[in-house]
C-alpha positions, 0 to 999 in steps of 0.5 A: 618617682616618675616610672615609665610604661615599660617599667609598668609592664613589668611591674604587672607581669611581676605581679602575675608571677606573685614576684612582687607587689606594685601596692609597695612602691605606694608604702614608700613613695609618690608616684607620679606619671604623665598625661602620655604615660596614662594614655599608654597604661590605658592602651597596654590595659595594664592593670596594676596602676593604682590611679587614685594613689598616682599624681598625674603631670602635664608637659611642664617645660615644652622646650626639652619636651620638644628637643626629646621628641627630635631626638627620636623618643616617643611622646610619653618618654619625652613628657618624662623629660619635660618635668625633670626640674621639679622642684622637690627633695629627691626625683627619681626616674624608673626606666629600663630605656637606657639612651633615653636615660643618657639622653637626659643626663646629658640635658643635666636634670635633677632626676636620680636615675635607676635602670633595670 
């Protein structure tokens, strides 16, 4: 499960309301980030991130990476992209960003999507 900054940020605002526990997601899943992504955690200081539990990717595929970037998204969104085709059962992509979403259906990647 891929989760970008945005959702980060309001996992963490959540988690200070006592609405919801970031340490779940870790119960049931893999979570999994970028390289950018962790830049970005790192200067938001979003602090409910669990990096030990976290597996972080590089830019797999420069080509959607690169189309991602023309296209106008930032640098973490369009490292999302670029492991879309990883191989395994179920990915999904948690984001409320919902053009980048469109953005990478219409690139056909094998990510289930949820929006918030």
């Amino acid at each position: 499960m891929f989760i970008d900054t945005c959702t980060w940020l309001k996992l963490e605002f959540l988690e200070r309301k006592n609405l919801f526990k970031t340490a779940i997601l870790f119960s049931f899943a893999s979570i999994a980030i970028t390289h950018e992504i962790k830049r970005e955690i790192d200067h938001y200081s979003i602090s409910n991130v669990d990096f030990k539990q976290i597996f972080i990717n590089p830019i797999t595929d420069q080509k959607s990476h690169r189309h991602a970037l023309e296209a106008g998204f930032d640098d973490a969104d369009a490292s999302l992209l670029s492991n879309g085709r990883i191989a395994v059962d179920e990915l999904y992509l948690i984001s409320e960003d919902r053009p980048f979403i469109t953005f990478s259906q219409m690139y056909n990647l094998q990510i289930n999507y949820k929006t918030f």
